[in-house]
C-alpha positions as a printed Julia matrix, in Angstrom:
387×3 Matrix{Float64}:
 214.28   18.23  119.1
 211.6    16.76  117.17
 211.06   13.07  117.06
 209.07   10.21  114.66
 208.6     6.74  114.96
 207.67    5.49  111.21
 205.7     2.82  110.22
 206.52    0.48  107.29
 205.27   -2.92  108.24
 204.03   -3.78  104.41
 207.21   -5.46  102.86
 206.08   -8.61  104.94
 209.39  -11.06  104.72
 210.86   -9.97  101.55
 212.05   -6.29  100.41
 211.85   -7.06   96.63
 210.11   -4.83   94.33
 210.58   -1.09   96.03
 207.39    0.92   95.63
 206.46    4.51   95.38
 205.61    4.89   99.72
 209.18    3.27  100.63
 210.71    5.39   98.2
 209.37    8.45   99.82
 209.8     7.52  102.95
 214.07    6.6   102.55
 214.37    9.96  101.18
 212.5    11.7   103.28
 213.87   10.36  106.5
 217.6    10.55  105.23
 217.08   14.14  104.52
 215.25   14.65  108.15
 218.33   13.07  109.53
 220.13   15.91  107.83
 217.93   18.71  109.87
 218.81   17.06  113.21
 215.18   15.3   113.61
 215.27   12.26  115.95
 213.94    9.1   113.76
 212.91    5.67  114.74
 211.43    2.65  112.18
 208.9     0.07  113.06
 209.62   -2.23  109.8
 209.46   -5.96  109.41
 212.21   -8.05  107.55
 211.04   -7.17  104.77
 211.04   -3.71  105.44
 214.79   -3.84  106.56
 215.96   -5.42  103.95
 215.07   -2.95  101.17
 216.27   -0.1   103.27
 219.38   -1.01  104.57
 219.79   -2.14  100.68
 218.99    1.62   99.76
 221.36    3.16  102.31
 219.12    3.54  105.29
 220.54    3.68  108.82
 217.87    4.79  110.96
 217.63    2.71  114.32
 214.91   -0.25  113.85
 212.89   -2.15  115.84
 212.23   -5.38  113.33
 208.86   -7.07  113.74
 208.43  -10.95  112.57
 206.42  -11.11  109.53
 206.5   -15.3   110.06
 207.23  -17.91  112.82
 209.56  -19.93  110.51
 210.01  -18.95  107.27
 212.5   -16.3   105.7
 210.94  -15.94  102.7
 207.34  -16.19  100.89
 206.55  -18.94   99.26
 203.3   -17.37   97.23
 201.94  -14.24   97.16
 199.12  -14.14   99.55
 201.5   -15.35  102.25
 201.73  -11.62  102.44
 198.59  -11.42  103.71
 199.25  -13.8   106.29
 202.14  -11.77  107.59
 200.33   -8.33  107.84
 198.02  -10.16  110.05
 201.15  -11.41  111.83
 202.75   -8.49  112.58
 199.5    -6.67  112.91
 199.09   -9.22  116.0
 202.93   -9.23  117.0
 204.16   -5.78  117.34
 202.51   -5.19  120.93
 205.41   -7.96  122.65
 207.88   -5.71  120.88
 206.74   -2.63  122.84
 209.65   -2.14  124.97
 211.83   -1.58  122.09
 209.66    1.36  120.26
 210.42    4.51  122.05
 208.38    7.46  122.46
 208.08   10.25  119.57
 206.36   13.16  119.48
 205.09   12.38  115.61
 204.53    8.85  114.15
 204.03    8.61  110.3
 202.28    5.66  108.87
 203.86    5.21  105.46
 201.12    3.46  103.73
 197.11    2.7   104.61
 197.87   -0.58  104.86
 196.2    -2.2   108.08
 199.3    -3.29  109.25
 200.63    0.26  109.6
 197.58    1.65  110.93
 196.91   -0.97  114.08
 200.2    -0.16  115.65
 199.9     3.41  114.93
 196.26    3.62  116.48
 197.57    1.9   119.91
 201.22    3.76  120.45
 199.32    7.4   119.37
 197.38    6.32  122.26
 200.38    5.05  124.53
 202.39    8.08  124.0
 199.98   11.11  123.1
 201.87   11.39  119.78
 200.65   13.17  116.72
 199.54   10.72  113.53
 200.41   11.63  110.18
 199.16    8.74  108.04
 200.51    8.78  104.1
 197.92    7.35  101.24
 199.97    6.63   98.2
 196.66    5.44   96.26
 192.69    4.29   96.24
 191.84    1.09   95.28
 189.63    0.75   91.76
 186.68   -1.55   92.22
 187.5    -4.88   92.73
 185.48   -6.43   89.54
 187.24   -4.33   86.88
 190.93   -4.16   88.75
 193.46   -6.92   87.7
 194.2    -9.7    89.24
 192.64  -12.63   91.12
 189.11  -10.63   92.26
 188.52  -12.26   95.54
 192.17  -10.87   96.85
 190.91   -7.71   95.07
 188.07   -7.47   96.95
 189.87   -8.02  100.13
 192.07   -5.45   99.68
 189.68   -2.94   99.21
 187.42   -4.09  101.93
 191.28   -3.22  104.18
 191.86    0.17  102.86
 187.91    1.33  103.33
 188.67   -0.13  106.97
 191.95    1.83  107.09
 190.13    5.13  105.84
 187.61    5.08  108.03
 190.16    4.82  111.05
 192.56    7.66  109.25
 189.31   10.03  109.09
 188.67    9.56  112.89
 191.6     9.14  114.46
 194.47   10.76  112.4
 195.71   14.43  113.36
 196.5    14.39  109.49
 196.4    12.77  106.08
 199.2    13.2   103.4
 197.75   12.06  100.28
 199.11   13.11   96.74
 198.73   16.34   94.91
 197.05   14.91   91.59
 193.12   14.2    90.43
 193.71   10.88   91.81
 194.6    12.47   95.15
 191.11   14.59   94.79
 189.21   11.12   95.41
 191.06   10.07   98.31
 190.01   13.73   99.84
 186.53   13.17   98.85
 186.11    9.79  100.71
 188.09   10.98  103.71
 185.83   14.03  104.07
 182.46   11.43  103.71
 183.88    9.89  106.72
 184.47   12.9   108.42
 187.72   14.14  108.41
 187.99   18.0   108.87
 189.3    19.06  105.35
 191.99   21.46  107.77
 193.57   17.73  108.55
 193.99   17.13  104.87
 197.35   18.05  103.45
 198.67   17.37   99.76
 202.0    16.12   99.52
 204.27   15.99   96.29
 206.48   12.49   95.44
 210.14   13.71   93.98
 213.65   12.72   92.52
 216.9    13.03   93.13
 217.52   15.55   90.28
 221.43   16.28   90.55
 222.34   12.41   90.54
 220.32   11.61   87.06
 221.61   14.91   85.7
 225.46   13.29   86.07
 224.26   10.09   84.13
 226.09   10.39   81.04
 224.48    9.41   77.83
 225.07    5.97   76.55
 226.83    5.57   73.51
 223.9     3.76   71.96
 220.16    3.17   72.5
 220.52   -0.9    72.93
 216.7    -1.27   73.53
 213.34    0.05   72.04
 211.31    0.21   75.43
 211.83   -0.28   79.31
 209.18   -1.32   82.08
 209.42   -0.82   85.86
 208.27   -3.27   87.82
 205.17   -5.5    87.05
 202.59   -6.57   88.83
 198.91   -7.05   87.6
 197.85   -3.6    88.49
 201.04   -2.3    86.87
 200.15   -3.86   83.77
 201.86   -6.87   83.72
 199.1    -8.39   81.85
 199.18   -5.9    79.12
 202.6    -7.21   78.31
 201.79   -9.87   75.89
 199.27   -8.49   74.49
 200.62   -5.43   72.8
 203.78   -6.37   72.42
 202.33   -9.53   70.54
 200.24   -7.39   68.28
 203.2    -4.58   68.36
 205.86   -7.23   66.48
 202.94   -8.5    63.91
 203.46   -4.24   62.66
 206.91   -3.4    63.89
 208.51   -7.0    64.16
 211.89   -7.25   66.49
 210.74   -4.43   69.15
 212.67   -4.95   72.01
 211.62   -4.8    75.2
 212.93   -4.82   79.01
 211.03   -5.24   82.09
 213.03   -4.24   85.6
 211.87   -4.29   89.13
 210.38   -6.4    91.17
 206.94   -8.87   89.67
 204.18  -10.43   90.99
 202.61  -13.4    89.46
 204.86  -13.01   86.37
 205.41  -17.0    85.52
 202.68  -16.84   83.35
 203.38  -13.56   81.6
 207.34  -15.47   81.18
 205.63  -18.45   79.75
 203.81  -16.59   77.05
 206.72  -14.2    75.98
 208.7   -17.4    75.46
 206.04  -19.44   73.92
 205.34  -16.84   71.5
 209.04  -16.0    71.24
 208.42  -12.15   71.6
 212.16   -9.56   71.88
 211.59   -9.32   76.03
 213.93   -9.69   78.8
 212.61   -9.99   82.28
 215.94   -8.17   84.17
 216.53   -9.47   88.12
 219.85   -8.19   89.94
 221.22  -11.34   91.37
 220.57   -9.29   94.94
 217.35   -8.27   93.57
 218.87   -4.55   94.17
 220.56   -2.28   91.79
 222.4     0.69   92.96
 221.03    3.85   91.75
 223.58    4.68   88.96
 223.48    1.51   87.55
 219.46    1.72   87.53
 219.37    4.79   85.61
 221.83    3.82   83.46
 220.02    1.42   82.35
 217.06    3.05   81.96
 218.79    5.28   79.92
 220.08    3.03   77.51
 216.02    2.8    75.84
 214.52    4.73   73.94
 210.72    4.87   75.32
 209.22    4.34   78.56
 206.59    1.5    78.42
 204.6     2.32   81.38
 201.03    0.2    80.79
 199.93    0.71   84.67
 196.39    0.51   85.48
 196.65    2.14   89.25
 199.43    5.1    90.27
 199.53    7.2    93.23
 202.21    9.39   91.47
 204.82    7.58   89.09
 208.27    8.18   90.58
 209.32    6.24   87.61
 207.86    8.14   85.02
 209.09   11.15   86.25
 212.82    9.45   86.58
 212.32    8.74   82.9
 211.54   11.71   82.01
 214.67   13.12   83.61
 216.58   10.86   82.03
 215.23   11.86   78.59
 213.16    9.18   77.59
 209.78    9.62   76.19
 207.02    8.14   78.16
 203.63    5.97   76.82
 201.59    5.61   79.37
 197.8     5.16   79.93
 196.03    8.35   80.45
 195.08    8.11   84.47
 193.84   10.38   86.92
 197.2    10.23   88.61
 199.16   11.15   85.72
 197.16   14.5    84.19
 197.62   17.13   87.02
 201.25   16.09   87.45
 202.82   15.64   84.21
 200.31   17.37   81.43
 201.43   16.97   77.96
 204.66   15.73   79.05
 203.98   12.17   78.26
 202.15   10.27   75.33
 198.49    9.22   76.75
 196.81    6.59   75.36
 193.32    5.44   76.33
 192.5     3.56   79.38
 193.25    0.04   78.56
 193.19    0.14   74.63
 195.88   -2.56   73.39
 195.57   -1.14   70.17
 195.95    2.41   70.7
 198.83    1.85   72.92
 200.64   -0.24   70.24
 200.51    2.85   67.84
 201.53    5.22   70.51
 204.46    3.33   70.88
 205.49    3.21   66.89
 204.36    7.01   66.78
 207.37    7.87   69.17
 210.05    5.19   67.73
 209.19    6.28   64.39
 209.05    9.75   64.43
 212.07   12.14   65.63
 210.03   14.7    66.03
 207.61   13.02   68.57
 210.96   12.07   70.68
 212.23   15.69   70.6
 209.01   17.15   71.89
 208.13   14.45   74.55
 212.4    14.38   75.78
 211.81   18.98   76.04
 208.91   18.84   77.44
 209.58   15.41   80.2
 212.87   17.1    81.28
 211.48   20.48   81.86
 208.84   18.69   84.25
 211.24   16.6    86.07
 213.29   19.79   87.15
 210.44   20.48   89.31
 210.36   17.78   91.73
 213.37   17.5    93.83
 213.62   15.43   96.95
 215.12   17.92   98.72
 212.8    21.0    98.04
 210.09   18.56   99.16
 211.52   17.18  102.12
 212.29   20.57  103.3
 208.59   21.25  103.23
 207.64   18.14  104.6
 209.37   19.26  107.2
 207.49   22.47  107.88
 204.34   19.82  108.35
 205.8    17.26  111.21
C-alpha cells in the first residue's frame, strides 16, 4: 500500500483565507483516500483548522505555531511561527510515522526543513509542490523589506528543492516555465521536473442553480496586497466617477485590509467586505454567492493558477483580470485581459462587459467550455500515477 506524510506547516495559528496549495492538497488527499493510499499530515493549528473546516479527516500530527497565543495579532507574527515550527517539529518526531512518499505542499521554508530531515530519517521519496515565484521585491506590493525576505526564503527553498528533491510539481502555465528555468540553473535534472494541473469540482457548481437575480455588479476573492487589494480603491473610485453606483463584493480571507476599509468608507464607494462569522463558508453557499454577480473582479498581481477564476468561469461569470503569465496558457481568450497594472484600462474592461450583452455571452461560452476541462478527479487520478 502506498503511503505519504504531507506537509502544510504555512497556515501558522490561523486557517483564514484558504489558498490555491491547501486547496489542492484537500482534494487531492480526499480523493487518494478514495484509492486506498495510506495518508498522514504534518500541519500546524492553523493548518488544522482550515481542513477539518473543509471536510478533511486525515490523521494529524499538529505542530505549535506559538508558545502562548491562539491567534496572530499582526501579520508578520507569521513569520515568527514558521520559524517556530521550523524549530519545533523535531520533539514531535515520535508522532510522524514513516511513509514511503512525503509531499511538501508549498516552498515555504517551513515545509521544506522537516521534509529535508524525515526524507533522510526514513529513505522516503520528496515530492515538493511550487504554487508560484516571487516577482522582485521592489516592484511587488506590499511593505518591501517583508518582500524582500520572502524572496530571499523561496531562492533558499529552490535551491534545496533542486538538490535534494526526487521531484518538483510546479504548474502547467508560462508562469510555471520560470520556475523550471530557475530549478534547472540550480541543477535539477529536467527528468525530476513534472507539470501538474490545479482543478474544480465540476459536478457540484454544475447543480448550483441560477439565482433569480444578479444582486451585484462584481465579486473579488480574497485580498491581499499581491492579490490586488490595493487596486481596490483605485478603480473602483475612478469606475463610479463614469459608471456611478457599481457594486462591488470582496470574499475571502485579507491581509492588511484596514486601510483599503478606511478608504472605501471615507470615499463612500458601493463595496462590501463579506466575512462568515466562522470565517468559513460551505461550498454551496460560496458559489452561490459568487453566482449571484455579474463579473469577476480579479485585479491580482501574482497567480500560480487561479482556482477562482476558473470556479467563476464555471459558474458563468465573466472574468477581468490582469493579463499574467499564469493566466495565458491556461485560460486563453476565455477571460477579459487588461494590461499589467493599468487602473484605467481595467476600469473600461469592466464597463465593456456590464454594458455590453454581447461581451457577457462570449466571455460566459467561452469560460464554461474551459472550466469543463479541469476536474479534480481526472487530475487526482493522474497525480496518482506520479506518487
Amino acid at each position: 500500500m502506498k503511503s505519504i506524510l504531507w506537509v502544510l506547516n504555512g497556515c501558522g495559528l490561523e486557517g483564514k483565507g484558504i489558498t490555491g496549495g491547501p486547496v489542492r492538497f484537500y482534494e487531492i488527499s480526499r480523493r487518494f483516500s478514495s484509492y486506498g493510499i495510506k495518508q498522514h499530515l504534518l500541519t500546524t493549528r492553523g493548518g488544522k483548522i482550515m481542513q477539518t473546516t473543509l471536510g478533511c479527516n486525515l490523521p494529524m500530527t499538529v505542530l505549535p505555531a506559538s508558545f502562548i497565543l491562539k491567534n496572530e495579532p499582526c501579520r508578520p507574527f507569521r513569520f515568527w511561527s514558521y520559524l517556530l515550527t521550523s524549530f519545533l517539529w523535531r520533539f514531535f518526531k515520535r508522532h510522524i510515522p514513516k511513509s514511503e512518499t512525503i509531499i511538501t505542499v508549498s516552498d515555504y521554508f517551513c515545509d521544506i526543513i522537516p521534509a529535508l530531515k524525515l526524507k533522510k530519517r526514513f529513505g522516503s521519496k520528496w515530492i515538493a509542490w511550487i504554487h508560484h515565484c516571487e516577482s522582485d521585491p521592489k516592484t511587488r506590493p506590499g511593505n518591501r523589506l517583508v518582500n524582500e525576505i520572502t524572496a530571499r526564503m523561496q531562492r533558499w527553498s529552490f535551491k534545496k528543492i533542486a538538490r535534494y528533491a526526487d521531484a518538483a510539481w510546479i504548474n502547467d502555465t508560462i508562469a510555471g516555465d520560470e520556475i523550471e528555468r530557475r530549478l534547472l540553473s540550480l541543477g535539477m535534472p529536467s527528468a525530476k521536473i513534472r507539470r501538474m494541473k490545479n482543478g474544480i469540482n465540476v459536478q457540484d457548481i454544475c447543480n448550483i442553480p441560477e439565482p433569480d437575480e444578479k444582486s451585484v455588479d462584481a465579486v473579488m476573492i480574497g485580498a491581499r496586497p499581491n492579490k490586488g487589494l490595493f487596486d481596490i480603491v483605485p478603480i473602483w473610485k475612478r469606475l463610479c466617477e463614469i459608471r456611478p453606483n457599481t457594486s462591488l463584493v470582496v470574499m475571502g480571507g485579507m491581509s492588511g485590509e484596514s486601510e483599503v476599509v478606511g478608504e472605501v468608507e471615507k470615499l463612500n464607494l458601493p463595496i462590501d467586505f463579506f466575512k462568515p462569522d466562522n470565517g468559513f463558508l460551505s461550498a454551496k453557499d460560496y458559489y452561490e454567492r459568487i453566482k449571484k454577480a455579474r463579473v469577476l473582479f480579479a485585479p491580482s498581481h501574482e497567480e500560480g493558477w487561479g482556482i477562482a477564476v476558473c470556479e467563476a468561469m464555471a459558474l458563468g461569470l465573466p472574468v477581468v483580470a490582469y493579463d499574467l503569465a499564469a493566466y495565458q496558457k491556461i485560460y486563453k481568450d476565455s477571460y477579459y485581459p487588461v494590461e499589467c497594472f493599468n487602473f484605467e484600462k481595467f476600469v473600461n474592461a469592466i464597463i465593456d462587459v456590464l454594458d455590453n450583452p454581447s461581451v457577457i455571452s462570449e466571455l460566459k461560452a467561452k469560460g464554461l467550455f474551459t472550466a469543463a476541462k479541469y476536474d479534480w478527479d481526472k487530475i487526482a487520478e493522474d497525480d496518482s500515477n506520479f506518487v
